[in-house]
Structures are given as structure tokens and as C-alpha cells.
MDAnalysis code that builds the backbone (N, CA, C; Angstrom):
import MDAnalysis as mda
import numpy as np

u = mda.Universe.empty(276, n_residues=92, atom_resindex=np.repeat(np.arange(92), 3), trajectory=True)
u.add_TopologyAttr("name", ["N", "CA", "C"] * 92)
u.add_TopologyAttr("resid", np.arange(1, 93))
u.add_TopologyAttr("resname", ["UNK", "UNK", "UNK", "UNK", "UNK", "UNK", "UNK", "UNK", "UNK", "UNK", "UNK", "UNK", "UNK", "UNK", "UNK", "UNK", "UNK", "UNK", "UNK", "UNK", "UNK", "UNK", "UNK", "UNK", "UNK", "UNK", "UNK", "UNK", "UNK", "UNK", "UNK", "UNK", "UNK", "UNK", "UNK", "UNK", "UNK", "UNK", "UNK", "UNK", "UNK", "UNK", "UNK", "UNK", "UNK", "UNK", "UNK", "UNK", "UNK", "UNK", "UNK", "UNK", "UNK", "UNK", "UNK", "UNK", "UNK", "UNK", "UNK", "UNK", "UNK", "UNK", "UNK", "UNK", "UNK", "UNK", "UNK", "UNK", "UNK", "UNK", "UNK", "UNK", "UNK", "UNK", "UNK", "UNK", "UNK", "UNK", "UNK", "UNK", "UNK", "UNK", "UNK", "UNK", "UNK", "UNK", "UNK", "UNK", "UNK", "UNK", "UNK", "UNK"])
u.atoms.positions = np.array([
    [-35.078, -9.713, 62.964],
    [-34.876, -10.610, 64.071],
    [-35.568, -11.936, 63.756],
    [-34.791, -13.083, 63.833],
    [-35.078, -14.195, 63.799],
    [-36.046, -14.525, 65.003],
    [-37.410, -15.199, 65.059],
    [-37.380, -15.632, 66.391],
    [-37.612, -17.405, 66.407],
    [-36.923, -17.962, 67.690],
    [-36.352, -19.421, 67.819],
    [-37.194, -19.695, 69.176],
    [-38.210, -20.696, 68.684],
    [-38.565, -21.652, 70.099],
    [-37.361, -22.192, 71.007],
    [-37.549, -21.674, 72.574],
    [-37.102, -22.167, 73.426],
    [-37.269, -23.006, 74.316],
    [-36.690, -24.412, 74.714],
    [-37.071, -25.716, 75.204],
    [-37.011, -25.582, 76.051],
    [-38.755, -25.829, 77.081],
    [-39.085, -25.517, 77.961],
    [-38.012, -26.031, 79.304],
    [-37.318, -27.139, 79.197],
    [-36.610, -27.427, 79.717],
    [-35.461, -26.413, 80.341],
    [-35.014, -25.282, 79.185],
    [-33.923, -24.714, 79.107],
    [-34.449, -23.461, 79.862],
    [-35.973, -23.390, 80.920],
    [-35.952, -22.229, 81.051],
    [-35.782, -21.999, 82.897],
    [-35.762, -20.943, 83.643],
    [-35.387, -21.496, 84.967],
    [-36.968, -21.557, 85.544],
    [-37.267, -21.700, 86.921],
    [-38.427, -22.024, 87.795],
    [-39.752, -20.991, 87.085],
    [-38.819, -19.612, 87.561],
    [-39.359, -18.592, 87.173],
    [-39.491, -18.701, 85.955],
    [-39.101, -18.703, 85.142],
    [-39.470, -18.323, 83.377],
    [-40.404, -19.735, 83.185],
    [-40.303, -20.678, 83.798],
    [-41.861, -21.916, 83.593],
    [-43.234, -21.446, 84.306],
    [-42.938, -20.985, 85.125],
    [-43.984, -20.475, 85.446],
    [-44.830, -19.778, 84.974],
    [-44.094, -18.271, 84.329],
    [-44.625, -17.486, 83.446],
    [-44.541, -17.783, 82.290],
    [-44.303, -19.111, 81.788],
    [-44.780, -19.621, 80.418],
    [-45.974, -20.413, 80.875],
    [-45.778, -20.781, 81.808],
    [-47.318, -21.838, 81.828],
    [-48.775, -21.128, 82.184],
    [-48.155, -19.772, 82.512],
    [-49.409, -18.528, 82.578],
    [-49.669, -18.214, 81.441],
    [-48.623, -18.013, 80.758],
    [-49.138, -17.554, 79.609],
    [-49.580, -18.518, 78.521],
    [-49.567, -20.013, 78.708],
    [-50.303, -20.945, 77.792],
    [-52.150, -20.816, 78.480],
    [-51.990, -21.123, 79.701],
    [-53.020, -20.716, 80.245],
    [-53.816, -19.587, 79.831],
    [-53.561, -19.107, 80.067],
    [-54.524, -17.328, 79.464],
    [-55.060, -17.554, 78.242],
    [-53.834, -17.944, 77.377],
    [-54.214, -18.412, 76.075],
    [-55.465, -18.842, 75.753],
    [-55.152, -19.818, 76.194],
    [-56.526, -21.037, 76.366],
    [-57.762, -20.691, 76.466],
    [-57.835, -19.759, 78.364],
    [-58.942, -19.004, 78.551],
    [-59.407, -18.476, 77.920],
    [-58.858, -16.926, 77.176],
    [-59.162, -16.291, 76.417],
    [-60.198, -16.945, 75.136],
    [-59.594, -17.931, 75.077],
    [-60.833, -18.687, 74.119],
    [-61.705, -18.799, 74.270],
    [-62.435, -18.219, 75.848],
    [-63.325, -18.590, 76.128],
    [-64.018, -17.438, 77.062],
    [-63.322, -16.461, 77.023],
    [-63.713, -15.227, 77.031],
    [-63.339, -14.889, 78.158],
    [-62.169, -15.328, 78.873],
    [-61.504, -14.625, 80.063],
    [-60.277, -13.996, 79.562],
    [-60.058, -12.834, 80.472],
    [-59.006, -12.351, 80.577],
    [-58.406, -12.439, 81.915],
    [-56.962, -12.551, 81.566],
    [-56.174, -13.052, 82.993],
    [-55.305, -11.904, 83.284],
    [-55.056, -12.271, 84.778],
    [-54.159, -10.963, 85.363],
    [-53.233, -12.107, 86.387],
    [-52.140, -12.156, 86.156],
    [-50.952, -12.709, 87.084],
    [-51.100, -11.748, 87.828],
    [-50.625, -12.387, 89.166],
    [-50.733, -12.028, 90.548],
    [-49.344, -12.339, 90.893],
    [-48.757, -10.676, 91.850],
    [-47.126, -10.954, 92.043],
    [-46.885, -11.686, 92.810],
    [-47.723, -12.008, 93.603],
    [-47.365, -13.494, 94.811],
    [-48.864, -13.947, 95.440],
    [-48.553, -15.078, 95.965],
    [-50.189, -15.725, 95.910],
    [-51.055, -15.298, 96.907],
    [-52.648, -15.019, 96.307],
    [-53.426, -14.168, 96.670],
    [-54.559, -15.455, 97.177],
    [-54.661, -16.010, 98.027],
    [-56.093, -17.099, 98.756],
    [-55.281, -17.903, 97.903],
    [-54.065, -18.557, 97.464],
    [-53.809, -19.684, 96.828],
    [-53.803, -19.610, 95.321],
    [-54.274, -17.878, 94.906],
    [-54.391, -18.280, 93.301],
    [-52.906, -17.448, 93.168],
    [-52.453, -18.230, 91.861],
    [-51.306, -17.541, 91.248],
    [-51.796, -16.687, 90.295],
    [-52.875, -16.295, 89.421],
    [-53.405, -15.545, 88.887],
    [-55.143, -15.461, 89.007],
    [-55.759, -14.652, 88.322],
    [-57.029, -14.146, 88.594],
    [-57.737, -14.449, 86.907],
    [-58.578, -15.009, 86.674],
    [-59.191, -14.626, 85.336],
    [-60.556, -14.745, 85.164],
    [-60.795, -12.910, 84.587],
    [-62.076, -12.551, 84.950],
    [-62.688, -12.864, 83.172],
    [-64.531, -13.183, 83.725],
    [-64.797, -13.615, 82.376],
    [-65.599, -12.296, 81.948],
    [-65.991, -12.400, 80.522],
    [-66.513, -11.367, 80.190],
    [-67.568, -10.651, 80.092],
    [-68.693, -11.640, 80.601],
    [-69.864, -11.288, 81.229],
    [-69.643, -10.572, 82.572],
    [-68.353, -10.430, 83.519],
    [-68.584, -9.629, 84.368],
    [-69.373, -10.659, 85.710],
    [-69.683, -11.914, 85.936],
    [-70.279, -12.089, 86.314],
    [-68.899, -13.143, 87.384],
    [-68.258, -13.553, 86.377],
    [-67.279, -15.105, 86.571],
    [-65.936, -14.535, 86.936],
    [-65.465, -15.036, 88.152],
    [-63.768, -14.782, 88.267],
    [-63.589, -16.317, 88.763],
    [-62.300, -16.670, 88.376],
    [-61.666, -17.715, 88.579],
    [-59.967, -17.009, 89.286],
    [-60.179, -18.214, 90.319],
    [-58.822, -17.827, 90.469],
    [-58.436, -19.381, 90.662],
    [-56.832, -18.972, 89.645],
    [-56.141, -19.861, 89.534],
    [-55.185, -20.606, 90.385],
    [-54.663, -21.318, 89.992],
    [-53.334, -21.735, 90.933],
    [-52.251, -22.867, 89.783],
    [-51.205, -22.695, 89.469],
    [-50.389, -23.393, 88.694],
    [-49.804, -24.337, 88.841],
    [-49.981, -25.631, 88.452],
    [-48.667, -26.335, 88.930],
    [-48.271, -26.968, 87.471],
    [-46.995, -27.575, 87.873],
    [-45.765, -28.053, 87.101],
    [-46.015, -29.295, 86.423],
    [-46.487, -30.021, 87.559],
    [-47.016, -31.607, 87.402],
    [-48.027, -31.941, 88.239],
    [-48.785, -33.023, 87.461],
    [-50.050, -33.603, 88.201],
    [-49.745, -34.063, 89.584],
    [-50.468, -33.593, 90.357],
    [-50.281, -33.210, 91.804],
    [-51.897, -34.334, 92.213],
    [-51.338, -34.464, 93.249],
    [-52.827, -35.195, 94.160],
    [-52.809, -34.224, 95.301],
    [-54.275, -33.822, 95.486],
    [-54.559, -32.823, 96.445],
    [-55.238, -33.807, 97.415],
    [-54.932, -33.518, 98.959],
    [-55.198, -34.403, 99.956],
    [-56.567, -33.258, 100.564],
    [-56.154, -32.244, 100.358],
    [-57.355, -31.153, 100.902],
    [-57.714, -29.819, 100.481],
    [-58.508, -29.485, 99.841],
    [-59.136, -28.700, 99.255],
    [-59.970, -27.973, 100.032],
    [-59.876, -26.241, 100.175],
    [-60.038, -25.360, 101.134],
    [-61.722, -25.344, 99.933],
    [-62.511, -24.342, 101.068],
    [-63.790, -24.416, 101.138],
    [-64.211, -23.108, 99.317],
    [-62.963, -22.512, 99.247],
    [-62.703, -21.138, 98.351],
    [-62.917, -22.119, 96.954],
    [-63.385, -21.657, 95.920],
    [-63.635, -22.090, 94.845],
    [-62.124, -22.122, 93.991],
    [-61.369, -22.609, 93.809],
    [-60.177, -22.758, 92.949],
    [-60.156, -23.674, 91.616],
    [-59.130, -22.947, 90.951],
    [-59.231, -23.795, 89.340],
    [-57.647, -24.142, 89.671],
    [-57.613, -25.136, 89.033],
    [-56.044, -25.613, 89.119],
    [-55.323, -25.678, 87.442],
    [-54.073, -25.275, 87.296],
    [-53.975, -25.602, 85.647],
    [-53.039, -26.174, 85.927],
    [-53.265, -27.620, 84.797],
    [-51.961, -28.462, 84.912],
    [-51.427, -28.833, 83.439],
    [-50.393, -28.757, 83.240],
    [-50.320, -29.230, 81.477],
    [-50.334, -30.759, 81.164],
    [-50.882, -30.892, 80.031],
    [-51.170, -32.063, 79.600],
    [-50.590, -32.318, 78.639],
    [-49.687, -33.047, 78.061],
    [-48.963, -33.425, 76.716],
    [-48.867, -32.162, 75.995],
    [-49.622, -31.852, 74.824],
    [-48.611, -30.535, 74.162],
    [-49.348, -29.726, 74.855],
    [-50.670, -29.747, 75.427],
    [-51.417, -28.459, 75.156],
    [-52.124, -28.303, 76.953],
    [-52.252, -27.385, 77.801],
    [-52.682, -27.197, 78.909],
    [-53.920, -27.841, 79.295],
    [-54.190, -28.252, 80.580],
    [-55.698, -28.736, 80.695],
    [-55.960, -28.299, 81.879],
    [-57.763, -27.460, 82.349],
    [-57.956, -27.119, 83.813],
    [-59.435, -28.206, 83.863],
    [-58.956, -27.950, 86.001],
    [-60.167, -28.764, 86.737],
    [-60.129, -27.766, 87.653],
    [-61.580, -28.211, 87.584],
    [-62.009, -27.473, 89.097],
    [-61.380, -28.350, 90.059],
    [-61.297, -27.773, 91.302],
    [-60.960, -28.454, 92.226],
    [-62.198, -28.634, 93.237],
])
């Protein structure tokens, strides 16, 4: 089996989403989280990623494009937004 990059463009709502989780995780993992997608949103996070000390959970929330947040709930949230080739997070 050949395998062929597919242009993110070419994929539907759903399949960006779960590519942009899974660049995400990626990332984390570099840094010693492991992530768990969440089947629908849990306090606002679209996924959960726990670190490996056991000590750190982040919960996430995804978006598509750089977004301006007018209000930010009192709950600790990470936001992931992509940045040119490669993903970038902020706290919120």
C-alpha cells in the first residue's frame, strides 16, 4: 500500500477536526502528555490531556482559526490553534 498525503482542504468538518487532534497530541506528547478526545464537549474541552507526572490535566478546546475570545469562563482552558505548518497552544 502506497500511502498519499491528503489536502487538508479535501477533508470534511469532521475529518479536520480529528486531524487537528491529532497534530495536537502530537505536539503534547512531546512533552509528556497523553491525550484522550472527548465524544462531545465536556466544560468546553474537546479533548483532555493528562501529563505524566499525574499531577497536570489540561483540557482542551479546538479551533479552526484564530478566534478572539470576548469571555473566558473562570475553568482553566488551553485553546489549540494552528499556526502556519505546525500547531500552536495558549492558555486562555
Amino acid at each position: 500500500m502506497k500511502l498519499r498525503k491528503i489536502p487538508y482542504r479535501k477533508l470534511n468538518s469532521r475529518q479536520q477536526e480529528i486531524f487537528n487532534f491529532q497534530k495536537v497530541a502530537g505536539h503534547l506528547a512531546e512533552y509528556g502528555f497523553n491525550c484522550i478526545k472527548l465524544t462531545d464537549d465536556w466544560q468546553g474541552a474537546d479533548f483532555l490531556a493528562y501529563h505524566k507526572d499525574g499531577d497536570s490535566t489540561l483540557k482542551v478546546q479546538l479551533k479552526s482559526r484564530i478566534s478572539i475570545i470576548q469571555e473566558v469562563s473562570s475553568q482553566d482552558a488551553v485553546y489549540g490553534l494552528p499556526h502556519q505548518r505546525s500547531m500552536a497552544s495558549r492558555r486562555a
